[in-house]
C-alpha positions in Angstrom: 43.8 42.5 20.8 46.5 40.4 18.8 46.7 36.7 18.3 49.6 35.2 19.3 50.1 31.8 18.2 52.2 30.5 20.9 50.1 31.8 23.7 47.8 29.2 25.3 44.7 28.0 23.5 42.9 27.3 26.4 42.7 29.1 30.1 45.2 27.3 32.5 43.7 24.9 35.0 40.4 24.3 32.6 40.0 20.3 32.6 42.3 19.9 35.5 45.4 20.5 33.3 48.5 22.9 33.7 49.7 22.6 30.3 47.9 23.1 27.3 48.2 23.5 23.5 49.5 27.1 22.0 46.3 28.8 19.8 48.8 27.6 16.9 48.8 23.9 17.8 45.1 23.9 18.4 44.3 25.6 14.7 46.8 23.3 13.5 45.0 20.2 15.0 41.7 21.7 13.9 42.9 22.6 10.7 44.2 18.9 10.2 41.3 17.3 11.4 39.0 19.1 8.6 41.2 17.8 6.1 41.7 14.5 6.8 37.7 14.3 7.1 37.3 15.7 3.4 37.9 13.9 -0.2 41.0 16.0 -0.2 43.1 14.4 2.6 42.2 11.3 3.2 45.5 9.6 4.1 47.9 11.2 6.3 51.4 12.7 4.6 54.0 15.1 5.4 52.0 17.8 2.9 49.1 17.0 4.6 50.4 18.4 8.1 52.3 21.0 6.4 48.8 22.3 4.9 47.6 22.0 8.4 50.1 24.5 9.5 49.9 26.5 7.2 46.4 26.9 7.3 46.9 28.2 11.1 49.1 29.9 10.2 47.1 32.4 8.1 44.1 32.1 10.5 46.5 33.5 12.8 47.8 36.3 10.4 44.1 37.3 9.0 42.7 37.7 12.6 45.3 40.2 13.0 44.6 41.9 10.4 41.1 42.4 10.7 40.6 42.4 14.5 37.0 44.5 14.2 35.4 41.3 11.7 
């Protein structure tokens, strides 16, 4: 099965909520979060986030690639 970034990250309804954050935003945030908490990123910037995005952005691209890993 494909990943598709802008589908929901998490099952509608789960926690009470109707609207939730697309697989992209989610490894985005994720993404983010592991890099401010390293040496590398320790203050929020603009390349910061953009790294972040980046970074689920290939996530997103490799798991399609290699959907039987």
């Amino acid at each position: 099965m494909k990943t598709d970034g802008n589908d929901n990250a998490f099952q509608e309804g789960a926690l009470g909520r109707t609207n939730t954050l697309t697989k992209r935003e989610y490894f985005a945030a994720v993404a983010l979060q592991g890099i401010l908490s390293s040496n590398y990123g320790c203050q929020l910037d603009k390349d910061v986030v953009i790294n972040a995005v980046r970074q689920a952005d290939l996530l997103i691209e490799e798991l399609n690639k290699n959907e039987k890993i």
